[in-house]
C-alpha positions in Angstrom: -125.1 -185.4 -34.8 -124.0 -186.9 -38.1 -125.7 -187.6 -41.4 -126.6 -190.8 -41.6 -124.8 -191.0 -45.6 -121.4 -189.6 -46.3 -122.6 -188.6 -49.3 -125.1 -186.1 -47.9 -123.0 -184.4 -45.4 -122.7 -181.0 -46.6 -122.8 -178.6 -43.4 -120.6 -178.3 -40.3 -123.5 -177.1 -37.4 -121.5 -175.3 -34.3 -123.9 -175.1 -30.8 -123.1 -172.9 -28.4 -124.7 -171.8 -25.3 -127.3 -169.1 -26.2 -125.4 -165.4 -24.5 -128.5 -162.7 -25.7 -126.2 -159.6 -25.3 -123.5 -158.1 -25.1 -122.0 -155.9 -22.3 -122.0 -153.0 -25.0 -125.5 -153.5 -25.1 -126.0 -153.8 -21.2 -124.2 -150.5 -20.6 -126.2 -148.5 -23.2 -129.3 -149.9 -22.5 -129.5 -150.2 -18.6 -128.5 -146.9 -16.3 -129.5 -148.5 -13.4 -126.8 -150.7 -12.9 -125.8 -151.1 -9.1 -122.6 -151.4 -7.5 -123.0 -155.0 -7.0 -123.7 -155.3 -11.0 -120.0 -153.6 -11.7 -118.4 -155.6 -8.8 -119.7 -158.9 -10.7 -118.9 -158.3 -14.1 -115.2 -157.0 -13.1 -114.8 -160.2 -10.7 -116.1 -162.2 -13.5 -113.4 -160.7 -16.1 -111.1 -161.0 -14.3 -111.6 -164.7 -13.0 -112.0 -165.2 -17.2 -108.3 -163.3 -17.8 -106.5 -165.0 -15.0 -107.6 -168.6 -16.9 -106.6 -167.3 -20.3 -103.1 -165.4 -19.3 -102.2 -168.4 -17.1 -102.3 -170.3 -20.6 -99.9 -167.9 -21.6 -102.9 -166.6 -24.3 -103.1 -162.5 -24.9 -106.6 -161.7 -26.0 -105.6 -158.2 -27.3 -108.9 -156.6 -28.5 -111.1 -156.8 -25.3 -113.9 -154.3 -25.5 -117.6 -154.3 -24.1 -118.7 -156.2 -27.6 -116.6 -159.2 -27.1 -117.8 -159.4 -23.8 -121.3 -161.7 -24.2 -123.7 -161.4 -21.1 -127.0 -163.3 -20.3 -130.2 -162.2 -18.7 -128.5 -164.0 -15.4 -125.5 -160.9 -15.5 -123.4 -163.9 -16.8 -120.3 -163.1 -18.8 -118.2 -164.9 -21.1 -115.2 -163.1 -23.9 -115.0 -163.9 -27.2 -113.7 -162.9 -30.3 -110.0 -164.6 -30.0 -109.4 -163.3 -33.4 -106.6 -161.1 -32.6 -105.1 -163.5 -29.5 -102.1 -164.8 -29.5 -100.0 -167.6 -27.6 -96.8 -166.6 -25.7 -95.3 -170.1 -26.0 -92.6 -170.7 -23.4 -89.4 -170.8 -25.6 -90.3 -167.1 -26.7 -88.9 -164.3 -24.1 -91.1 -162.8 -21.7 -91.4 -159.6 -23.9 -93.1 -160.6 -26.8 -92.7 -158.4 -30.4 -95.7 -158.3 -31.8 -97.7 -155.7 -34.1 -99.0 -152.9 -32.1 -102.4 -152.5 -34.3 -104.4 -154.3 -31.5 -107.2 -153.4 -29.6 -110.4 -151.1 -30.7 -108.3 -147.8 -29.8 -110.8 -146.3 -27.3 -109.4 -149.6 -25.3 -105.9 -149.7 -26.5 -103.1 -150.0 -24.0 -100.8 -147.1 -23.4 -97.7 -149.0 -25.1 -99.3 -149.7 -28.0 -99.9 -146.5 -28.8 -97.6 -144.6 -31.3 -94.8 -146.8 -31.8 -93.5 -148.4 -34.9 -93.2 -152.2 -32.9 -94.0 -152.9 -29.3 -92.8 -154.9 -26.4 -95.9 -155.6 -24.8 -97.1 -158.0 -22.1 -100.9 -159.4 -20.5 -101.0 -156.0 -18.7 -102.2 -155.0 -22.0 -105.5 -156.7 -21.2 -105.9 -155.5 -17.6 -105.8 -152.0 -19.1 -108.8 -152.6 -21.5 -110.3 -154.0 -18.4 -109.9 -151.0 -16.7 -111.2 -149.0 -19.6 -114.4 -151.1 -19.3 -114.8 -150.8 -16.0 -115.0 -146.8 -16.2 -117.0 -146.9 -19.1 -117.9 -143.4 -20.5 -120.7 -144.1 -22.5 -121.8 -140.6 -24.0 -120.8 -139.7 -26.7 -120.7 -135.2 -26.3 -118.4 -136.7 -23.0 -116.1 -138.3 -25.6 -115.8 -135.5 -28.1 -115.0 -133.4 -24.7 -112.4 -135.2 -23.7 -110.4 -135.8 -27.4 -110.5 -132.2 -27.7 -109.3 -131.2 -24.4 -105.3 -129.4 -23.8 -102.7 -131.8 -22.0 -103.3 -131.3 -18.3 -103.1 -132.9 -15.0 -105.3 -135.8 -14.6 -108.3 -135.4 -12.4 -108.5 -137.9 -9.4 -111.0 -140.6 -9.6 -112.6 -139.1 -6.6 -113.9 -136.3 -8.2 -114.4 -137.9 -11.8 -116.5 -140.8 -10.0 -118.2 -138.9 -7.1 -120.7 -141.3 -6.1 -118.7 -144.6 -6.5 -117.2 -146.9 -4.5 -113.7 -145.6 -2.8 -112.6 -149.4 -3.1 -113.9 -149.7 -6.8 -111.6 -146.5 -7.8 -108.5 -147.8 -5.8 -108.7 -151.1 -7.9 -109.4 -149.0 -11.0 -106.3 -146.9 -10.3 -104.4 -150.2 -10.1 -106.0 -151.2 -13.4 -105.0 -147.7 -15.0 -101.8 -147.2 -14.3 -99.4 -145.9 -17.2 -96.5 -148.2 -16.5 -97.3 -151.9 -17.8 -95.3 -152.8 -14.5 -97.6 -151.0 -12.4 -100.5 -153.0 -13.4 -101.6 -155.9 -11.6 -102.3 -159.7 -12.9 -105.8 -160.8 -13.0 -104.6 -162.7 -10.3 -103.5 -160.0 -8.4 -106.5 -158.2 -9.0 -109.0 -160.5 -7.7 -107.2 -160.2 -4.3 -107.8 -156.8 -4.5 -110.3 -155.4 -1.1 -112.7 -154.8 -3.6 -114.1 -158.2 -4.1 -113.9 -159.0 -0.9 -117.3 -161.3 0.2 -117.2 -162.3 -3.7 -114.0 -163.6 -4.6 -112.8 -167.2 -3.7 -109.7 -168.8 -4.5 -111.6 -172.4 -5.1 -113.6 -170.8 -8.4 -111.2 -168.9 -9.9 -109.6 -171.7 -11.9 -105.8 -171.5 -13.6 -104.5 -172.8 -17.2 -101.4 -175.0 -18.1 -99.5 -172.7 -20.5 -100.2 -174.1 -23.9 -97.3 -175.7 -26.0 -96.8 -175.4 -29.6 -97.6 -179.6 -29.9 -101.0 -177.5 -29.1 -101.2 -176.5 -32.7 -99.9 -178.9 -34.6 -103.7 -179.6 -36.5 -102.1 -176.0 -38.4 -100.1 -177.8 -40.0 -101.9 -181.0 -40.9 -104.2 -181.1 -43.9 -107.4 -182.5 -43.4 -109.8 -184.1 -45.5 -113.8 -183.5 -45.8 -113.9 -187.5 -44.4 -111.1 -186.5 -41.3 -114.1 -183.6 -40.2 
C-alpha cells in the first residue's frame, strides 16, 4: 500500500498476523491446561527450532514472552534480537558472548564463564525450562535458597505427569550440551507420538553471508 505522492510518504506501516498473547500470559493465567495443551506447544517449538537451527540461526533468549500464542493454542517465537547466524565458514563451536538468555532460561554453559563455546543445544535447554515451567513465585525463592544437593527425579517433582513427557524433558535437561537432543531429534521422541509427522515439520537451507549483504548497502528514503 503506497502513497499515492512521494512527497507525502512519511510512515513505514508493518502488518503482521494478530498473536493476542503470549505463552507467559497463557501459563499464569490458565491452570487448567491438559496434557494435550503441553504436548502441543512443545511439538510446536520444537517443529519452530528445528526450521530456525537448520538455518544455522541461534535464537538465544527463548523464554515464555517471546513465545506469541493465539486463542487457537497456536504458537509462533519472536524477538530475534539477540540471534545470531552460524555461517558455514565459522567452526562448529561458535565464540560468542555468554550474556544471553533471560537467566531463569539460561543454558548451563553460559553460565559463569568469562567467553563460551556454545552450540543450538543452548536453545533446547530453554525449551526444556519452558516446558517445566515453575510459575510461583514462594517456589522460586525456595529453590535459589536451597544447599547443593542431589537432584530430585522428575517422578516425584512432576507426580501426576506424563512418564513419556519427563523422559523427553530429561533429554531436554541434561547438563552436558552433548547430551541434549536436536529439535529434530526431539520430535522423534515417543512422546509426540500420534502428533508428530515428518511431512509438517519443515527444514531451512543454512543461510550464507550474501544473506546480509542489504548491511552493508546504504539505502535511500526513495530505495524503501
Amino acid at each position: 500500500m503506497l502513497s499515492p505522492s512521494r512527497r507525502d510518504f512519511k510512515d513505514i506501516y508493518v502488518i503482521f498476523e494478530l498473536m493476542e498473547s503470549d505463552l507467559h500470559q497463557v501459563i499464569k493465567a490458565n491452570d487448567d491446561l491438559t496434557r494435550e495443551h503441553h504436548q502441543f506447544f512443545l511439538y510446536q517449538l520444537l517443529r519452530a527450532l528445528k526450521y530456525i537451527h537448520t538455518a544455522n540461526v541461534y535464537h538465544r533468549d527463548l523464554k515464555p514472552k517471546n513465545i506469541l500464542a493465539n486463542a487457537n493454542c497456536k504458537l509462533k517465537i519472536c524477538d530475534f534480537g539477540l540471534a545470531r547466524v552460524a555461517f558455514n565458514d565459522t567452526p562448529m563451536t561458535i565464540f560468542w558472548t555468554d550474556y544471553v538468555a533471560t537467566r531463569w532460561y539460561r543454558a548451563p554453559e553460559l553460565c559463569g564463564s568469562f567467553f563460551s563455546k556454545y552450540t543450538p543445544a543452548i536453545d533446547i535447554w530453554s525449551i526444556g525450562c519452558i516446558f517445566a515451567e515453575v510459575c510461583n513465585e514462594k517456589a522460586r525463592r525456595y529453590l535459589t535458597s536451597m544447599r547443593k544437593k542431589q537432584p530430585i527425579p522428575f517422578e516425584q517433582k512432576f507426580p501426576n505427569a506424563d512418564p513419556l513427557a519427563l523422559h523427553l524433558l530429561q533429554r531436554l535437561l541434561a547438563f552436558d550440551p552433548k547430551d541434549r537432543p536436536t529439535a529434530e531429534e526431539a520430535l522423534a521422541d515417543p512422546y509426540f507420538k500420534g502428533l508428530a509427522r515428518v511431512e509438517r515439520e519443515p527444514s531451512c537451507q543454512p543461510i550464507t553471508k550474501m544473506e546480509f549483504e542489504f548491511e552493508r548497502r546504504r539505502v535511500t528514503k526513495d530505495d524503501i
